[in-house]
Structures are given as structure tokens and as C-alpha cells.
mmJSON file of the N, C-alpha and C atoms, coordinates in Angstrom:
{"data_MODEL":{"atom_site":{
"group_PDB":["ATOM","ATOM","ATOM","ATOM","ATOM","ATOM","ATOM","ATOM","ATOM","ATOM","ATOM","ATOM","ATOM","ATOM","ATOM","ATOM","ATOM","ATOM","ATOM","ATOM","ATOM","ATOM","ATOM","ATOM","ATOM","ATOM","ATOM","ATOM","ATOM","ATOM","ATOM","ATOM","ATOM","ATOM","ATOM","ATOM","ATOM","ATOM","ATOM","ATOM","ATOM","ATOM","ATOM","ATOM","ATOM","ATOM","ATOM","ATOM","ATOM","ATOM","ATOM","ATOM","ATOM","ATOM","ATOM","ATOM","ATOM","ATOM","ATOM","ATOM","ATOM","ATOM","ATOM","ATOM","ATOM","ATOM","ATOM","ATOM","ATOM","ATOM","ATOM","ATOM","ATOM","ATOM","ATOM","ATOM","ATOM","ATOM","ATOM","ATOM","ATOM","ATOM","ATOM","ATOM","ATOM","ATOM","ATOM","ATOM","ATOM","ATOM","ATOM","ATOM","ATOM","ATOM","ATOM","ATOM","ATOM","ATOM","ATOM","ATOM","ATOM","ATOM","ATOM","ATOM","ATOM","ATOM","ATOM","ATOM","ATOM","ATOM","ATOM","ATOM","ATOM","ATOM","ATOM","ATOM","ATOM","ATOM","ATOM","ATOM","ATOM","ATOM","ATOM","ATOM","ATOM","ATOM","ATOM","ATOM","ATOM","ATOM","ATOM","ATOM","ATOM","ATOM","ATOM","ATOM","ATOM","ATOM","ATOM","ATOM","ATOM","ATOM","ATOM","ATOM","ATOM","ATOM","ATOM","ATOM","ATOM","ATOM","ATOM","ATOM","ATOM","ATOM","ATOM","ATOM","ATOM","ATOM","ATOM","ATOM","ATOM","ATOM"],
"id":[1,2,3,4,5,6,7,8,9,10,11,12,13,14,15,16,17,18,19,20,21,22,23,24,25,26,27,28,29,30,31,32,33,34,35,36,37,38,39,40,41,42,43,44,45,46,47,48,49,50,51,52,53,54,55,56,57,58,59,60,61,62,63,64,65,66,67,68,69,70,71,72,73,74,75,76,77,78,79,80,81,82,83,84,85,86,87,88,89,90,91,92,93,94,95,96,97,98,99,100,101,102,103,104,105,106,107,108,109,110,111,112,113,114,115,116,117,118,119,120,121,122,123,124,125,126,127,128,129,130,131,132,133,134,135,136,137,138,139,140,141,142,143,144,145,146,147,148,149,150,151,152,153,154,155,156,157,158,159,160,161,162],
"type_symbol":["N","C","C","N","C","C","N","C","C","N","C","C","N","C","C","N","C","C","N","C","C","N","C","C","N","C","C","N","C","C","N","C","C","N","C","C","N","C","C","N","C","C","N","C","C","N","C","C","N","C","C","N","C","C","N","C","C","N","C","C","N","C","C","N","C","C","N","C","C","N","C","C","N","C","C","N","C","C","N","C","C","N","C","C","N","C","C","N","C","C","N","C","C","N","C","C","N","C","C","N","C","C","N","C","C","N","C","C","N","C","C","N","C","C","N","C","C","N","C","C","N","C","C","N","C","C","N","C","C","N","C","C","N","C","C","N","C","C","N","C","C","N","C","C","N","C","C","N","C","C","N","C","C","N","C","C","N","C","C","N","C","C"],
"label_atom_id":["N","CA","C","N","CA","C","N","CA","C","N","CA","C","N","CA","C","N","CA","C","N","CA","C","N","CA","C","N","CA","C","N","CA","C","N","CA","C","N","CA","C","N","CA","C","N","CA","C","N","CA","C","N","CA","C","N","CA","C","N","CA","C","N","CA","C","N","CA","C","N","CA","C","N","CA","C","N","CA","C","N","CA","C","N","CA","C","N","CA","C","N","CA","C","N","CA","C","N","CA","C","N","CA","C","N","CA","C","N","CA","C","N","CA","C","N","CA","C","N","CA","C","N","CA","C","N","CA","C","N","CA","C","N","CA","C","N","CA","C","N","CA","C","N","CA","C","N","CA","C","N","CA","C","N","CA","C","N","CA","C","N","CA","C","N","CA","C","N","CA","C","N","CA","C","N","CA","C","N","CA","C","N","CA","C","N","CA","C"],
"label_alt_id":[null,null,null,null,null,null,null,null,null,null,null,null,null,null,null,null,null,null,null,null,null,null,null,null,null,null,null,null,null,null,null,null,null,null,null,null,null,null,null,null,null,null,null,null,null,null,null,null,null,null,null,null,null,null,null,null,null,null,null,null,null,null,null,null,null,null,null,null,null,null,null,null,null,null,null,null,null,null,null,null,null,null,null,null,null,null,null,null,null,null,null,null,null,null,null,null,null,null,null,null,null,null,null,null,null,null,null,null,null,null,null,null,null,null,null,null,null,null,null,null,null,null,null,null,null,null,null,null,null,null,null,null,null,null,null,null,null,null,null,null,null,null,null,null,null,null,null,null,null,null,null,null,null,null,null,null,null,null,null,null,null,null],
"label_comp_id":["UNK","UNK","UNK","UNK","UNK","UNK","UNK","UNK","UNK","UNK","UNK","UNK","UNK","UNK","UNK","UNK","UNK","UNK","UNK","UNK","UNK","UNK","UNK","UNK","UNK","UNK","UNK","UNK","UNK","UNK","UNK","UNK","UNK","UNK","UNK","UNK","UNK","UNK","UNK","UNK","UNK","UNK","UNK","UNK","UNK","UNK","UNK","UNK","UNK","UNK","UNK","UNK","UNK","UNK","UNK","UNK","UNK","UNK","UNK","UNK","UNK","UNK","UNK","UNK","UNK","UNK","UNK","UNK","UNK","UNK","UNK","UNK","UNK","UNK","UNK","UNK","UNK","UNK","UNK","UNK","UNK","UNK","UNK","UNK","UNK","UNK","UNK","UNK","UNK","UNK","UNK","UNK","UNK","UNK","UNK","UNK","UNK","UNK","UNK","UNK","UNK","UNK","UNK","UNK","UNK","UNK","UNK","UNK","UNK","UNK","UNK","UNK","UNK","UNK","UNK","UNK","UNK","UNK","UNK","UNK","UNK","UNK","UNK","UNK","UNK","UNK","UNK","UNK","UNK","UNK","UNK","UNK","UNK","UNK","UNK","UNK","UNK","UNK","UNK","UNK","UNK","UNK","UNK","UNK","UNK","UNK","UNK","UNK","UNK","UNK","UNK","UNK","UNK","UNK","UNK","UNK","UNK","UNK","UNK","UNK","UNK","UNK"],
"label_asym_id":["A","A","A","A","A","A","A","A","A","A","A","A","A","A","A","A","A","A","A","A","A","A","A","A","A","A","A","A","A","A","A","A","A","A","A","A","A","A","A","A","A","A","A","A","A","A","A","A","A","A","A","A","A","A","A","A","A","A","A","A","A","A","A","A","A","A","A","A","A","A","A","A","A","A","A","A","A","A","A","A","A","A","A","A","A","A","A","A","A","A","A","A","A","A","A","A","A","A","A","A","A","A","A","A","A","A","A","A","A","A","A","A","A","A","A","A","A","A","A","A","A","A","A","A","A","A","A","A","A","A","A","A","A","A","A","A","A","A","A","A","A","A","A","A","A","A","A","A","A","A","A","A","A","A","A","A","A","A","A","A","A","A"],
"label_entity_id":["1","1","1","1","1","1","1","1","1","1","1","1","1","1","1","1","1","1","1","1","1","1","1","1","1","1","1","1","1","1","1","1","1","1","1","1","1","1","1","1","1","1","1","1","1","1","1","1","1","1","1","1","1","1","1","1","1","1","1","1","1","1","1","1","1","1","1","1","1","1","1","1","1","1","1","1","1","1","1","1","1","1","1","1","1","1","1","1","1","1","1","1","1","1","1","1","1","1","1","1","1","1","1","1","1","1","1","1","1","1","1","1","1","1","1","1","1","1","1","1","1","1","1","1","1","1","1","1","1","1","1","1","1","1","1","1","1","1","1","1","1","1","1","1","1","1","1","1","1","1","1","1","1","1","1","1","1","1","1","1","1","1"],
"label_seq_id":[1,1,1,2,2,2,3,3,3,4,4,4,5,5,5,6,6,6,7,7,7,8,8,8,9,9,9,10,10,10,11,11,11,12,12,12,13,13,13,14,14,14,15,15,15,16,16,16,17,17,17,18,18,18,19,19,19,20,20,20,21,21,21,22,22,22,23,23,23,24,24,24,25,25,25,26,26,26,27,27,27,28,28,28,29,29,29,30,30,30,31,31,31,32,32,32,33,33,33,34,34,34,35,35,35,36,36,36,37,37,37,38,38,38,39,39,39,40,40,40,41,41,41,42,42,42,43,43,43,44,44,44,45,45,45,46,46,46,47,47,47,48,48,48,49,49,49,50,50,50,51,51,51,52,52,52,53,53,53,54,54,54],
"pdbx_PDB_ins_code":[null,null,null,null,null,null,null,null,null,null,null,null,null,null,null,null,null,null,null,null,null,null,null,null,null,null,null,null,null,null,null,null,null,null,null,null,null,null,null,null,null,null,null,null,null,null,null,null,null,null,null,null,null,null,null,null,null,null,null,null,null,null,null,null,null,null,null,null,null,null,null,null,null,null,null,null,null,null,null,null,null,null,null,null,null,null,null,null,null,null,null,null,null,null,null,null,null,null,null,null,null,null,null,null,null,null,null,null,null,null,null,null,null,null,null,null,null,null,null,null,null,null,null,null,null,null,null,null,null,null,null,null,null,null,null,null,null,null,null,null,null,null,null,null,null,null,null,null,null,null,null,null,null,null,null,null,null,null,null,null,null,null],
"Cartn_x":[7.109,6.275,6.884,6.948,7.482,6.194,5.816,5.196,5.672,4.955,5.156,4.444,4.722,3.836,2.867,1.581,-0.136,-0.275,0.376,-0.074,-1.123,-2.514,-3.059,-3.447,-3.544,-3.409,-4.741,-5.427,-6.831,-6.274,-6.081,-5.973,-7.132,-7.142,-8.694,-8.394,-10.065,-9.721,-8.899,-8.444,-7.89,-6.457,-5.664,-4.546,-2.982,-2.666,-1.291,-0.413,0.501,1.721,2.331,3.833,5.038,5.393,6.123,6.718,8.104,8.724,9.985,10.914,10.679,11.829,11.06,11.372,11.073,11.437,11.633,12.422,12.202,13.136,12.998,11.832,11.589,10.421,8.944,8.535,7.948,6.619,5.259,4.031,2.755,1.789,0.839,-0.054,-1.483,-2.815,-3.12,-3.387,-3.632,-5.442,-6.439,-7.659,-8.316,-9.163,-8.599,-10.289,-10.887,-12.561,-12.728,-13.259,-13.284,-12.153,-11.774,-10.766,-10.163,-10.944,-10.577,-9.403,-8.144,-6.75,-5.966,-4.533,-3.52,-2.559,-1.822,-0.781,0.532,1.273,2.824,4.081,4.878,6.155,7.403,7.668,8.813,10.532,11.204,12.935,13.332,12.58,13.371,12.143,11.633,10.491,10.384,9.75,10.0,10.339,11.073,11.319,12.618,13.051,13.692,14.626,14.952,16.187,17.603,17.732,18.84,19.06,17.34,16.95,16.549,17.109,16.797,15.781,14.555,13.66,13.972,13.464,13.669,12.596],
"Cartn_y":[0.428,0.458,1.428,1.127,2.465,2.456,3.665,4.28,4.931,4.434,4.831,5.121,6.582,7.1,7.066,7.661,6.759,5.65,5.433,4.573,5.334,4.49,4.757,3.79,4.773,3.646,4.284,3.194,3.178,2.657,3.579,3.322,3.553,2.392,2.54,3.82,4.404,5.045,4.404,5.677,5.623,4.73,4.753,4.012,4.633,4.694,5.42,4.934,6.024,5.846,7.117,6.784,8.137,7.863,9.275,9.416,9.332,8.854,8.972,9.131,8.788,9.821,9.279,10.408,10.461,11.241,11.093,11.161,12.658,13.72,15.105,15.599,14.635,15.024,14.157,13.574,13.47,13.891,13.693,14.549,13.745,14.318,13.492,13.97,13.445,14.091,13.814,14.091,12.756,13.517,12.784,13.142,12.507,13.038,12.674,12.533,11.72,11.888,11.167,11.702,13.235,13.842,14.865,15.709,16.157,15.193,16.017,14.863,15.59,14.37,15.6,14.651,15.296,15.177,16.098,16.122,16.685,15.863,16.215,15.991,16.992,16.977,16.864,16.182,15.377,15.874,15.681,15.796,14.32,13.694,11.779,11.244,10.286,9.209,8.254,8.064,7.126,5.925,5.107,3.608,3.827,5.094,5.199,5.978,5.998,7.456,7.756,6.517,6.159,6.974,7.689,8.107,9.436,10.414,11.917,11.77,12.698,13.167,14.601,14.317,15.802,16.389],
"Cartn_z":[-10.725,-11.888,-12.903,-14.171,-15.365,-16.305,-16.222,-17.029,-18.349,-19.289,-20.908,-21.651,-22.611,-23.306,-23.511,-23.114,-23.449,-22.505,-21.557,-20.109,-19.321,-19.16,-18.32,-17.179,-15.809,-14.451,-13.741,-12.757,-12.423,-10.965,-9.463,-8.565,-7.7,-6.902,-6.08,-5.021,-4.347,-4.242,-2.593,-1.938,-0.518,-0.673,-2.138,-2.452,-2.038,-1.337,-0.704,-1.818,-2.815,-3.263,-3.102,-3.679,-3.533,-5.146,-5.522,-6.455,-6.364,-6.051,-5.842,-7.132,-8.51,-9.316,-10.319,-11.519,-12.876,-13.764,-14.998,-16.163,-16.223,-16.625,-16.792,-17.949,-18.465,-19.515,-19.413,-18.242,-17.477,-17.333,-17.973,-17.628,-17.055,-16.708,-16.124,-15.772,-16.049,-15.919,-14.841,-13.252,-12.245,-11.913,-12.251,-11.914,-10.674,-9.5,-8.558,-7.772,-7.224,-7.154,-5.747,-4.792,-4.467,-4.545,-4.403,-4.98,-3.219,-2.558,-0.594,-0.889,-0.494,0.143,0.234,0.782,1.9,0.538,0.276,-0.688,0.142,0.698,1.339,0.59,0.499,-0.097,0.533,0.618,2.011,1.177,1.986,1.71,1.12,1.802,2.176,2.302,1.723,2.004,3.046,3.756,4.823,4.489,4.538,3.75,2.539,2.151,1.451,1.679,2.762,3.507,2.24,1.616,0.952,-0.121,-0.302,-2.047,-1.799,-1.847,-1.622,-2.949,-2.321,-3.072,-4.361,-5.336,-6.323,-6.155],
"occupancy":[1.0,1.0,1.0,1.0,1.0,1.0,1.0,1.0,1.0,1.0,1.0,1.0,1.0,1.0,1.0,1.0,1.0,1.0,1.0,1.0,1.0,1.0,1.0,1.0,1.0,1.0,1.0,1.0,1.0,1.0,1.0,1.0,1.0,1.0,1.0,1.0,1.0,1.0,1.0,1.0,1.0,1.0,1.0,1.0,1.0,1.0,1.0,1.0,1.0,1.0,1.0,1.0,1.0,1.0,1.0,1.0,1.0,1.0,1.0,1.0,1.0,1.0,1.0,1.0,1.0,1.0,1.0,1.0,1.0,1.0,1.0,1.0,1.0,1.0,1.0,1.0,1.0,1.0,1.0,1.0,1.0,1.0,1.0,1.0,1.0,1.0,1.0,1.0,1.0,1.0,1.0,1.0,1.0,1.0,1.0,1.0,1.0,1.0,1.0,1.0,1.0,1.0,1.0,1.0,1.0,1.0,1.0,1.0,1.0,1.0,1.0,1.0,1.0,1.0,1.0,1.0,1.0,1.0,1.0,1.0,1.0,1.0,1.0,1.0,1.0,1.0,1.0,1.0,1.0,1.0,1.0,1.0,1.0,1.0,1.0,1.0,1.0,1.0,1.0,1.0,1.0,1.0,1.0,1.0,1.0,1.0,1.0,1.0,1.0,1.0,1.0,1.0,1.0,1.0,1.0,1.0,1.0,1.0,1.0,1.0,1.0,1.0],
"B_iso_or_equiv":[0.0,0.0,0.0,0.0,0.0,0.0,0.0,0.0,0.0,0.0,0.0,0.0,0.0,0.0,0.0,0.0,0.0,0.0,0.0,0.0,0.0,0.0,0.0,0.0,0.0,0.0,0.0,0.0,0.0,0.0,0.0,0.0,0.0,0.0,0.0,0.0,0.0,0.0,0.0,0.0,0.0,0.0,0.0,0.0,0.0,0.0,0.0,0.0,0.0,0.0,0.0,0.0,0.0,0.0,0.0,0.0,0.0,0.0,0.0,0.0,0.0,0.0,0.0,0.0,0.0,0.0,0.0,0.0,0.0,0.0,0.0,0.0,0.0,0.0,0.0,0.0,0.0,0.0,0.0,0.0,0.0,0.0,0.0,0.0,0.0,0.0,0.0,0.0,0.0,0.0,0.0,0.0,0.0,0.0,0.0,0.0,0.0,0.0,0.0,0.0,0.0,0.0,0.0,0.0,0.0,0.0,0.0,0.0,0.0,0.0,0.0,0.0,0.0,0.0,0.0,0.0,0.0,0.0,0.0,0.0,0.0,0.0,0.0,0.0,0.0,0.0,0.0,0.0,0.0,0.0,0.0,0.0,0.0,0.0,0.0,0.0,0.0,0.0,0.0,0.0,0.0,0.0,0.0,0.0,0.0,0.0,0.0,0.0,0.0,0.0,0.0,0.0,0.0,0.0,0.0,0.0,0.0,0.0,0.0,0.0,0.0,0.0],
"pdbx_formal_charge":[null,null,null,null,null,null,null,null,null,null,null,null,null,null,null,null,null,null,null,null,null,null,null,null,null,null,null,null,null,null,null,null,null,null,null,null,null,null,null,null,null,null,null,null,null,null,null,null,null,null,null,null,null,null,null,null,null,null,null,null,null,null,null,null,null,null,null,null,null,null,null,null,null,null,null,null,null,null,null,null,null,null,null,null,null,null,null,null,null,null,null,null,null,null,null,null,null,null,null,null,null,null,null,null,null,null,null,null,null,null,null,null,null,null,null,null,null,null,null,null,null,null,null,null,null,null,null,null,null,null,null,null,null,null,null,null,null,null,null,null,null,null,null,null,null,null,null,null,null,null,null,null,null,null,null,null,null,null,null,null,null,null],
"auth_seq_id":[1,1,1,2,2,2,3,3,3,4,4,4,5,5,5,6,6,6,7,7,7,8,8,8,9,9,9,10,10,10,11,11,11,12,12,12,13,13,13,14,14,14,15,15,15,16,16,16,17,17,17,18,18,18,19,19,19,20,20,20,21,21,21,22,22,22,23,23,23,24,24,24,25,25,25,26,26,26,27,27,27,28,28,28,29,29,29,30,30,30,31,31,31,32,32,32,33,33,33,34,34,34,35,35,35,36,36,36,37,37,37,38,38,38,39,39,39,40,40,40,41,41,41,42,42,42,43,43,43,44,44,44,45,45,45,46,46,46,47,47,47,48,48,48,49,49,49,50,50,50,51,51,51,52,52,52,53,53,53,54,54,54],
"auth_comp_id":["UNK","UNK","UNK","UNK","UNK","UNK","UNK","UNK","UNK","UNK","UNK","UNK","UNK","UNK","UNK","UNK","UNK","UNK","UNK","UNK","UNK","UNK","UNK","UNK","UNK","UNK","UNK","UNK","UNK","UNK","UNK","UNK","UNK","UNK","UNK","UNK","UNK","UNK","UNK","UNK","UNK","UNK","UNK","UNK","UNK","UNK","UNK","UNK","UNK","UNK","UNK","UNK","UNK","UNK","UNK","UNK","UNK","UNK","UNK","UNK","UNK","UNK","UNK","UNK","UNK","UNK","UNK","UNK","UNK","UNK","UNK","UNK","UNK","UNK","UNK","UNK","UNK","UNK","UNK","UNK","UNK","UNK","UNK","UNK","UNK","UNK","UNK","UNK","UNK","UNK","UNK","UNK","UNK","UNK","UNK","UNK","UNK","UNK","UNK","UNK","UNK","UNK","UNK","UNK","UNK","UNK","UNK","UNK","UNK","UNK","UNK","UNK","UNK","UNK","UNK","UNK","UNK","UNK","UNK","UNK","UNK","UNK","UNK","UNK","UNK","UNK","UNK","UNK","UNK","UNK","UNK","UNK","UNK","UNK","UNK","UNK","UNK","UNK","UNK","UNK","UNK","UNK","UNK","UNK","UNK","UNK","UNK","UNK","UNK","UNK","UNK","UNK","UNK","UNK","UNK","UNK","UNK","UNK","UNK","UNK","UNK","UNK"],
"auth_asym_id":["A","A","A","A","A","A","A","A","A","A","A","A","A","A","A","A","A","A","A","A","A","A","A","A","A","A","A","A","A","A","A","A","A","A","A","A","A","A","A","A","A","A","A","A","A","A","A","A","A","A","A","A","A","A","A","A","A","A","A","A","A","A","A","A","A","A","A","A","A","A","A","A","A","A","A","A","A","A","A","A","A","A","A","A","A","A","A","A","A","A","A","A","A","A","A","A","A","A","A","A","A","A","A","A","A","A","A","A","A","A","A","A","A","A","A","A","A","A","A","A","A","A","A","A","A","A","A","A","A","A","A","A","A","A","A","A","A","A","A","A","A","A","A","A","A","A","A","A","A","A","A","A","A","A","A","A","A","A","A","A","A","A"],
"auth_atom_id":["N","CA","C","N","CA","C","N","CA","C","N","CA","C","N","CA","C","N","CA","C","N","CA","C","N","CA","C","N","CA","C","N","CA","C","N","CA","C","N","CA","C","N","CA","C","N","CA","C","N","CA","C","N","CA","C","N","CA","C","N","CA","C","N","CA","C","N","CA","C","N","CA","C","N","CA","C","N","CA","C","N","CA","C","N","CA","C","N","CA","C","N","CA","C","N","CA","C","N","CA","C","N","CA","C","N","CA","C","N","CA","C","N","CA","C","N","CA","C","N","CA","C","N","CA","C","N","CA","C","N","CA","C","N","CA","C","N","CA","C","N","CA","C","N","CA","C","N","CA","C","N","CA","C","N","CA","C","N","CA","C","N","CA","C","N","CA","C","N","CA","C","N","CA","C","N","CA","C","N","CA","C","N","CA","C","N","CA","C"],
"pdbx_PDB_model_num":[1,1,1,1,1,1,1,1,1,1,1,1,1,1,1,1,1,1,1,1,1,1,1,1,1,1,1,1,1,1,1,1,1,1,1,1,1,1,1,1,1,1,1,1,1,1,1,1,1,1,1,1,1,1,1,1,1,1,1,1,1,1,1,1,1,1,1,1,1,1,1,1,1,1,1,1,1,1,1,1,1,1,1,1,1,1,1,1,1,1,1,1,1,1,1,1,1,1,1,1,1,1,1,1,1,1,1,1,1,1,1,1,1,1,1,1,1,1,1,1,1,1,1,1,1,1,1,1,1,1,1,1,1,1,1,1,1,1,1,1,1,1,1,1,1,1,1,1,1,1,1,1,1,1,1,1,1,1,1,1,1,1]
}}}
């Protein structure tokens, strides 16, 4: 998915994604309801060994 300027996205809740790379100038509001979840910061993504994480 690419996100652009003034894009806004509506994920249900309990929706599993990764960030795996983005542009050095890059920002993002992420509002989050309930606000209870697991936030992990990995080396390597599972499925993506190929793509070192930044």
C-alpha cells in the first residue's frame, strides 16, 4: 500500500500489519481504540527475512 499526503486509512479493529519501510520524511498520526495492544520491534519480519528492518 503507498500512502500520500492527507491519506487517511480506517483499519478494523484486531487488524495485524508491519511497517516495513518508509520514506525519510515520513509522518503519521496512528489513533488507536482501545489503546490495550502489543507493539514489537523486530530486526527481520517474519515472511520477509530478505528485508532488514530500519
Amino acid at each position: 500500500m503507498t500512502f500520500r499526503a492527507g491519506d487517511c486509512v480506517l483499519a478494523p479493529p484486531a487488524t495485524r500489519h508491519n511497517e516495513i519501510a518508509c520514506s525519510d520524511d515520513f509522518e503519521a498520526l496512528e489513533i488507536l481504540s482501545p489503546a490495550i495492544h502489543d507493539t514489537k520491534a523486530v530486526d527481520v519480519v517474519p515472511g520477509h527475512e530478505g528485508h532488514a528492518a530500519e
